[in-house]
One Martini backbone bead per residue (centre of mass of N, CA, C, O) as a GRO file, in nm:
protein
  210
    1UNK     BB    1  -1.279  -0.309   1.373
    2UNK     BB    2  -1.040  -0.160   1.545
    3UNK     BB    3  -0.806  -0.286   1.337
    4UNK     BB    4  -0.874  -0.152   1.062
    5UNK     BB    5  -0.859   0.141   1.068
    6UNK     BB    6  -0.497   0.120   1.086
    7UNK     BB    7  -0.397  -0.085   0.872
    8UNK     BB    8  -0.253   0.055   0.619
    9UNK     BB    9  -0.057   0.215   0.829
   10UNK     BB   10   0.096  -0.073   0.914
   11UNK     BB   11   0.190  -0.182   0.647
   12UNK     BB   12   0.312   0.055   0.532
   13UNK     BB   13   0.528   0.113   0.760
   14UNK     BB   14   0.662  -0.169   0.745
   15UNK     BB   15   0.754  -0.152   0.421
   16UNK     BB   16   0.908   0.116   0.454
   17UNK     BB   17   1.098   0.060   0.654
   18UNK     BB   18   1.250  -0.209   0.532
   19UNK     BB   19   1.330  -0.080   0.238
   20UNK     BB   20   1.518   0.100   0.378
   21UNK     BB   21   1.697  -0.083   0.530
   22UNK     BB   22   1.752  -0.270   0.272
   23UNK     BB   23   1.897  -0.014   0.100
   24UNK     BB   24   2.118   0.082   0.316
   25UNK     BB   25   2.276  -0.201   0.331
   26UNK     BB   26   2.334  -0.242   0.016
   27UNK     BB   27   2.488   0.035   0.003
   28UNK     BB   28   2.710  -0.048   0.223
   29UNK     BB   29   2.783  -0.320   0.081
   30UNK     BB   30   2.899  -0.196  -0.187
   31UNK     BB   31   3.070   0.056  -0.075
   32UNK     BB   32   3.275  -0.152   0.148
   33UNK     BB   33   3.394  -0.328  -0.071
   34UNK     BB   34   3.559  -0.099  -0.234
   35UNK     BB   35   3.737  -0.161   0.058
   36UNK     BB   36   4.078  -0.190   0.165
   37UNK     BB   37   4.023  -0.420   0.429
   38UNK     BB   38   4.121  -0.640   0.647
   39UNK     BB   39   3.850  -0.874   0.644
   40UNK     BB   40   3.623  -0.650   0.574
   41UNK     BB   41   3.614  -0.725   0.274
   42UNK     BB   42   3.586  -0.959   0.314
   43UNK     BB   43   3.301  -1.031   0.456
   44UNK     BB   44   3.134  -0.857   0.247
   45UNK     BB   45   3.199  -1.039  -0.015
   46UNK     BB   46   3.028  -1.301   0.163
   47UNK     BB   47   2.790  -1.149   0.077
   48UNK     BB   48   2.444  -1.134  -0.038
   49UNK     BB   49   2.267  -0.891  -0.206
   50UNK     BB   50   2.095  -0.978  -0.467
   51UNK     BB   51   1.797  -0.952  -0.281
   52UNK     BB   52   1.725  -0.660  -0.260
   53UNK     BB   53   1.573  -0.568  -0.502
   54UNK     BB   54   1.344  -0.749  -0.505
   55UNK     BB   55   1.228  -0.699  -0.217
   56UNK     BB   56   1.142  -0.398  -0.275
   57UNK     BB   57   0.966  -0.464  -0.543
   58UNK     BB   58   0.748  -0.598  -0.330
   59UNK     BB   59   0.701  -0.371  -0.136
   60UNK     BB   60   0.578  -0.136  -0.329
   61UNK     BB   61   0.353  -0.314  -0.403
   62UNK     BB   62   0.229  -0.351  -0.178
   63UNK     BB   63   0.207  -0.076  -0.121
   64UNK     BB   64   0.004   0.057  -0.337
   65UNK     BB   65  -0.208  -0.163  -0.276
   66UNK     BB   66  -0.260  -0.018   0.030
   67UNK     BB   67  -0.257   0.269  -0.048
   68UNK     BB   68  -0.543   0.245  -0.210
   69UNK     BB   69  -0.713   0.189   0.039
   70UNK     BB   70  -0.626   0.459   0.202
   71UNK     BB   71  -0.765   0.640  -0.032
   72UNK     BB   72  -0.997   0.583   0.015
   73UNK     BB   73  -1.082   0.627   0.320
   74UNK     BB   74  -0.910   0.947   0.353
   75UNK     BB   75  -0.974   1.108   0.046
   76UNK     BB   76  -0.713   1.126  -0.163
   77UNK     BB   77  -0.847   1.050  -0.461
   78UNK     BB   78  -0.882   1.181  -0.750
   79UNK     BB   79  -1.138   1.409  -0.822
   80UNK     BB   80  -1.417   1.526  -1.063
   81UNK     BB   81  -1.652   1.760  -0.938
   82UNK     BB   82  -1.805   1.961  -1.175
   83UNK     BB   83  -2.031   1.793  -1.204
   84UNK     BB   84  -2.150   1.727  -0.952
   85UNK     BB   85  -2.191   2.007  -0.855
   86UNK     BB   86  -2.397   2.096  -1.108
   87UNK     BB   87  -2.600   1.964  -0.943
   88UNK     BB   88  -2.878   1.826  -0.789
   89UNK     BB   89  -2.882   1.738  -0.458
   90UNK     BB   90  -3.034   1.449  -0.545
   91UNK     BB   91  -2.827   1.355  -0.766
   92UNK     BB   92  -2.528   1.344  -0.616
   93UNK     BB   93  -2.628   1.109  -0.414
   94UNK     BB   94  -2.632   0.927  -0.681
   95UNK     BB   95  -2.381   0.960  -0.809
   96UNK     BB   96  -2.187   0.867  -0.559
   97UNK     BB   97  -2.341   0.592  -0.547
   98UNK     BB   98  -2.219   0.494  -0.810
   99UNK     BB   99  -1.933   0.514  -0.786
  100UNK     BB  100  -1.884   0.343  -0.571
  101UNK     BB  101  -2.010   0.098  -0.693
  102UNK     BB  102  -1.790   0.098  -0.929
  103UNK     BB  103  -1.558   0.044  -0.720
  104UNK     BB  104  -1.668  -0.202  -0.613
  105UNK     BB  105  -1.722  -0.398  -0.887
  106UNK     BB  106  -1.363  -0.352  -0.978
  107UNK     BB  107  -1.259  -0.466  -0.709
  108UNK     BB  108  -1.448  -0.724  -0.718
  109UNK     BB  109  -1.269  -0.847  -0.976
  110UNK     BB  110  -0.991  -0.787  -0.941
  111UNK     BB  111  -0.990  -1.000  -0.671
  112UNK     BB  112  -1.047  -1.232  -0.792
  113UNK     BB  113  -0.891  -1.296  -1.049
  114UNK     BB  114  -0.607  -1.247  -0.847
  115UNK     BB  115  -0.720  -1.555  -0.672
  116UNK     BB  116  -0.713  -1.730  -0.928
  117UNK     BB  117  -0.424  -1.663  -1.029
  118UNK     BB  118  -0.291  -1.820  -0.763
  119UNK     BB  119  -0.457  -2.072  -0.707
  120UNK     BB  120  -0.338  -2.178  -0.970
  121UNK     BB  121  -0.010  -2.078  -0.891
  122UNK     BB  122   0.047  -2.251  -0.580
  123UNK     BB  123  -0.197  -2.252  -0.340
  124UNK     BB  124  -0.335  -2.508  -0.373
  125UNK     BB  125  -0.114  -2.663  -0.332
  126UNK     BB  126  -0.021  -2.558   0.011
  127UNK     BB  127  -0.272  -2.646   0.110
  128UNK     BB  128  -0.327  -2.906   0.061
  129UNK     BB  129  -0.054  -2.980   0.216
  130UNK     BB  130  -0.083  -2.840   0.471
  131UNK     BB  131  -0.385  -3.040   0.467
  132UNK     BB  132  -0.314  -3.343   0.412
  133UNK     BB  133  -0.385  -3.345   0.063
  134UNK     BB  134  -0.415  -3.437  -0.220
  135UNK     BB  135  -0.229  -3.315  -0.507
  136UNK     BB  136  -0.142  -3.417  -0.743
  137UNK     BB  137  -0.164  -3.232  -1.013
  138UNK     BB  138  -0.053  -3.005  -0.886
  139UNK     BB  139   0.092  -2.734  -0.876
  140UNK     BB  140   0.371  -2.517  -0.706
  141UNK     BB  141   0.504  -2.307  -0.886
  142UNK     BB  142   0.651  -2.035  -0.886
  143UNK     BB  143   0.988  -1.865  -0.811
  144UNK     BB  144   1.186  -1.627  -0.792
  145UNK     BB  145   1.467  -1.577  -0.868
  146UNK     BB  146   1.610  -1.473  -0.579
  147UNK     BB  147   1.419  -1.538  -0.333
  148UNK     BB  148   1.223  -1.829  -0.416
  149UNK     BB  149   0.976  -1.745  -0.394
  150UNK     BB  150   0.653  -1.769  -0.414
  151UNK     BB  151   0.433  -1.601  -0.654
  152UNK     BB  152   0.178  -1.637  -0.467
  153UNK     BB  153   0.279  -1.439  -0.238
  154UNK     BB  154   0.307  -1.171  -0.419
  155UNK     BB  155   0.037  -1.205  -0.572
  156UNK     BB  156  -0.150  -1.135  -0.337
  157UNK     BB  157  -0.173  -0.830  -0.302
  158UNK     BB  158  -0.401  -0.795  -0.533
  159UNK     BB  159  -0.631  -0.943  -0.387
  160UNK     BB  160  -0.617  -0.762  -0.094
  161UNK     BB  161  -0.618  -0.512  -0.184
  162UNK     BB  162  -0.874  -0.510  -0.346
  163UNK     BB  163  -1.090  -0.604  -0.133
  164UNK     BB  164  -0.970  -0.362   0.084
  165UNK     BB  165  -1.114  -0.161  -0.094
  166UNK     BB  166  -1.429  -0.274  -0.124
  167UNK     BB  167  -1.442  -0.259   0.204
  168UNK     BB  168  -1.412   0.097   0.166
  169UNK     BB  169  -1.642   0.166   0.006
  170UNK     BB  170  -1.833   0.048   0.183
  171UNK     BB  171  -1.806   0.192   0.386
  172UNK     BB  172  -1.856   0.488   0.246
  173UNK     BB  173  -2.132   0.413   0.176
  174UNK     BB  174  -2.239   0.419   0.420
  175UNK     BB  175  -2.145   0.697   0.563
  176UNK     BB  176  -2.316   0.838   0.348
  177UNK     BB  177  -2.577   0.757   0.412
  178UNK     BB  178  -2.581   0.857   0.701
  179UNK     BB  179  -2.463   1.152   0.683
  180UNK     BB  180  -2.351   1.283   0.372
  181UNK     BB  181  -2.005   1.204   0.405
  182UNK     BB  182  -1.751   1.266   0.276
  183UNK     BB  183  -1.412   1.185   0.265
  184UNK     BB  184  -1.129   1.396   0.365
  185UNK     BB  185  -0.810   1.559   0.273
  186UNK     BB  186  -0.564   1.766   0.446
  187UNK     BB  187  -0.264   1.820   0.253
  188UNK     BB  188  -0.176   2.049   0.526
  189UNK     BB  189  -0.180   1.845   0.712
  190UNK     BB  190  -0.003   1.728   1.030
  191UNK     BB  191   0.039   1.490   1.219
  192UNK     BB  192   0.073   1.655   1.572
  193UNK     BB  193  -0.042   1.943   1.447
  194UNK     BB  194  -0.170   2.228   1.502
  195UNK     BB  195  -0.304   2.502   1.406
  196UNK     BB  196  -0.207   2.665   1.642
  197UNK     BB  197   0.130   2.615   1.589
  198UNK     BB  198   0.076   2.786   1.328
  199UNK     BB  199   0.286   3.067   1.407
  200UNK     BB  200   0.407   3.335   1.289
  201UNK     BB  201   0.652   3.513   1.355
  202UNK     BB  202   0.769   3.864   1.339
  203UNK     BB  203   1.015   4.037   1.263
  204UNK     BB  204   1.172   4.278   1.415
  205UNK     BB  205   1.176   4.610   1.280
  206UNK     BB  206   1.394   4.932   1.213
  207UNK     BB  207   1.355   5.251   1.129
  208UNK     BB  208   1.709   5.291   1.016
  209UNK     BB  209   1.831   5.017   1.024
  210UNK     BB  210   2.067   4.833   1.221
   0.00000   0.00000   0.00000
């Protein structure tokens, strides 16, 4: 389970270092294709880079979509709790396991039905074939414009992202059962810092000016 922990911050970070990294690189080969430099404008007008903004926006979509997962594990989601506030202690803690229920509820059904629709676009096919069974009329599914990718490997994120938040609701409802309490985001907070180095230290002044 010790993987689990920081999945979500190792695949956002993944996924955002590469975006930036493919989006600089993009910019620099649009930007010095059009210096008059000899063999550097033809050796970069050689090069193609029209998949990178296709790159980019399956990137993004992936960050999202693990990126709700992380928020739910650690209680970043905008919630409205001023009815639930108002509430008596007893119903407080109904209130919060019905909300959590109904979360893994809508994340296993996204997810399910997710996986039926790459299931049927593409993945089908392609396991049946990686494990050398007829695929029959099975379809192949379609690909990316760009990237040529199947798309049943891009609409994936859909699927797994949806699971891994189910799995994450499921955690906040055990720990809350156990401990009764839910996981909390300090906005102020930034990691590797503590409260104690947050110290301004006033300017002094003299009295008569300079």
């Amino acid at each position: 389970m010790k993987i689990l922990d920081h999945l979500e911050e190792w695949i956002i970070s993944f996924l955002m270092a590469g975006a930036t990294l493919v989006i600089f690189l993009s910019v620099i080969h649009r930007y010095g294709s059009g210096f008059n430099i000899p063999y550097v404008q033809d050796w970069l007008l050689s090069l193609h880079f029209s998949w990178a903004q296709e790159l980019c926006i399956i990137m993004f979509v992936w960050m999202a979509k693990f990126g709700a997962a992380y928020g739910v594990r650690a209680g970043v989601h905008v919630g409205v709790d001023v009815l639930v506030a108002r509430l008596p202690t007893e119903w407080r803690s109904i209130t919060v396991l019905v909300a959590l229920g109904c979360g893994v509820l809508f994340t296993s059904v996204i997810g399910t039905l997710g996986l039926t629709f790459v299931w049927e676009n593409g993945m089908h096919y392609f396991i049946f074939h990686l494990l050398g069974l007829p695929t029959g009329d099975l379809p192949e599914g379609p690909t990316t414009p760009d990237l040529e990718w199947p798309t049943w490997v891009v609409y994936s994120a859909v699927w797994m992202g949806s699971y891994l938040m189910c799995f994450r609701f499921l955690q906040v409802g055990y720990n809350f059962l156990r401990t009764g309490a839910l996981p909390e985001h300090n906005h102020a907070h930034v990691d590797g810092l503590d409260d104690e180095d947050l110290i301004y230290e006033a300017i002094p002044t003299t009295k008569g000016g300079v």
